[in-house]
C-alpha positions in Angstrom: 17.6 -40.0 3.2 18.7 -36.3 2.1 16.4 -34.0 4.5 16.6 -31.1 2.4 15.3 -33.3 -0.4 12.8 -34.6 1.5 11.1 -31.5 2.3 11.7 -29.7 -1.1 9.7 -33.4 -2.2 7.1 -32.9 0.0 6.7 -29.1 -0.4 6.2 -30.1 -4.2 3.8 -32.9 -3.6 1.6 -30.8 -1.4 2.2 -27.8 -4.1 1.2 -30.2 -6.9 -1.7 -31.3 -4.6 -2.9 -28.2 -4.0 -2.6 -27.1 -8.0 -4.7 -30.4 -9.0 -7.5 -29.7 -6.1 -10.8 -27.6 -6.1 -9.1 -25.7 -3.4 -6.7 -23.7 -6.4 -10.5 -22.5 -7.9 -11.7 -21.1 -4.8 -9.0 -19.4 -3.8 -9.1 -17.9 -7.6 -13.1 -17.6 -6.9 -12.6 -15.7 -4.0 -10.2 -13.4 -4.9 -12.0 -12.4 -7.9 -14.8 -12.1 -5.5 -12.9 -9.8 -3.2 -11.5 -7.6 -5.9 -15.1 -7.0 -7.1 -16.2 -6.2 -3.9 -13.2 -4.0 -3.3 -13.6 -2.6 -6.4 -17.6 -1.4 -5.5 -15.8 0.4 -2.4 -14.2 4.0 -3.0 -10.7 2.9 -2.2 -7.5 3.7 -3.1 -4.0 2.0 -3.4 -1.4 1.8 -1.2 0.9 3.5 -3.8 -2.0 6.2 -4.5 -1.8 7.0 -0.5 1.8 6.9 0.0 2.1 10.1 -2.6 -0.5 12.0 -1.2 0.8 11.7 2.2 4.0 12.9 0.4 2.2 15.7 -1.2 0.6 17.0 1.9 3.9 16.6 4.1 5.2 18.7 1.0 1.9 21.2 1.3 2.6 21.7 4.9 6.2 22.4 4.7 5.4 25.0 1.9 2.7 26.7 4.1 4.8 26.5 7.2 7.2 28.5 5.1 4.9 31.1 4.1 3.4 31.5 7.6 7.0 32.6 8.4 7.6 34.6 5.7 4.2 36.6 6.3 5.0 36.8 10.4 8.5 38.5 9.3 6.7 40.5 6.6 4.2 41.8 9.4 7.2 42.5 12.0 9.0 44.9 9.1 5.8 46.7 8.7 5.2 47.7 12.0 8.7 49.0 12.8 9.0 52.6 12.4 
């Protein structure tokens, strides 16, 4: 007996078990469940985060910038 075959065999049997059971419609139940719970709750994606971190890391850099710009600006005017 071929071992890779006989666990792609019984990975498919227990696939195709799984498919034909009422276990595949309550998985599908609950995650329709989930999403309308989800969906109740003011959340955002993971995508929709990851770009506003991006845009605040970019805020910050920008206001860093100009706090430096306005220190130098504030040394020139009190030189004589």
């Amino acid at each position: 007996m071929n071992k890779p075959n006989f666990f792609d065999d019984l990975q498919a049997k227990i696939n195709q078990a799984i498919e034909n059971s009422p276990a595949k419609d309550i998985e599908k139940n609950v995650k329709a469940m989930l999403g309308q719970g989800f969906s109740k709750l003011d959340l955002v994606t993971r995508d929709e985060f990851d770009v506003q971190a991006q845009v605040l890391a970019n805020t910050r850099e920008k206001l860093e910038a100009l706090e430096a710009r306005v220190t130098e600006l504030e040394a020139q005017l009190k030189r004589p």
